[in-house]
N, C-alpha and C positions, 0 to 999 in steps of 0.2 A: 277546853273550848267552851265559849259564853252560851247560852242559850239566845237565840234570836227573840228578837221580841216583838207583836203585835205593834203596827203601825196605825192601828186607829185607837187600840184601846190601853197598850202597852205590857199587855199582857204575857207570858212566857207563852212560844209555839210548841208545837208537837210535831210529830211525824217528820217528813223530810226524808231527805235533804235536797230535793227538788222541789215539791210543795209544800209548805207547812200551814198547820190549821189551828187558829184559835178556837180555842174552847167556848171561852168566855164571850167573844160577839160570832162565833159560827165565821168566821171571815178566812177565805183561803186566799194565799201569798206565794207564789213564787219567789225562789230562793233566788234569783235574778232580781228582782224587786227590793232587797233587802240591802242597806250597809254592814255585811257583816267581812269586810275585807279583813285577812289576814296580815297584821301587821307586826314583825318583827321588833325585839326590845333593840333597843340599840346599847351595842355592846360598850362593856366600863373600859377607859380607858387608864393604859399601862405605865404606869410612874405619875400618878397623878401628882399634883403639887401640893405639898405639904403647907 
């Protein structure tokens, strides 16, 4: 899983996984606030074409 990242300074967050706190501008984020959707590989398909 990615680490969320700081929306004003882009920084890596900490703590969580409800609030997370940058270090770096002191700036706290709820994990509601953040793009961090889970999104699935999309699976290889079978007998591809040669």
């Amino acid at each position: 899983m990615m680490t969320p990242n700081c929306p004003r300074c882009a920084s890596p967050l900490d703590e969580g996984p409800i609030v997370y706190r940058c270090a770096h501008c002191r700036r706290t984020v709820y994990a509601a606030d953040l793009n961090n959707e889970y999104v699935p590989r999309t699976p290889a398909t079978a007998g591809a074409s040669r």
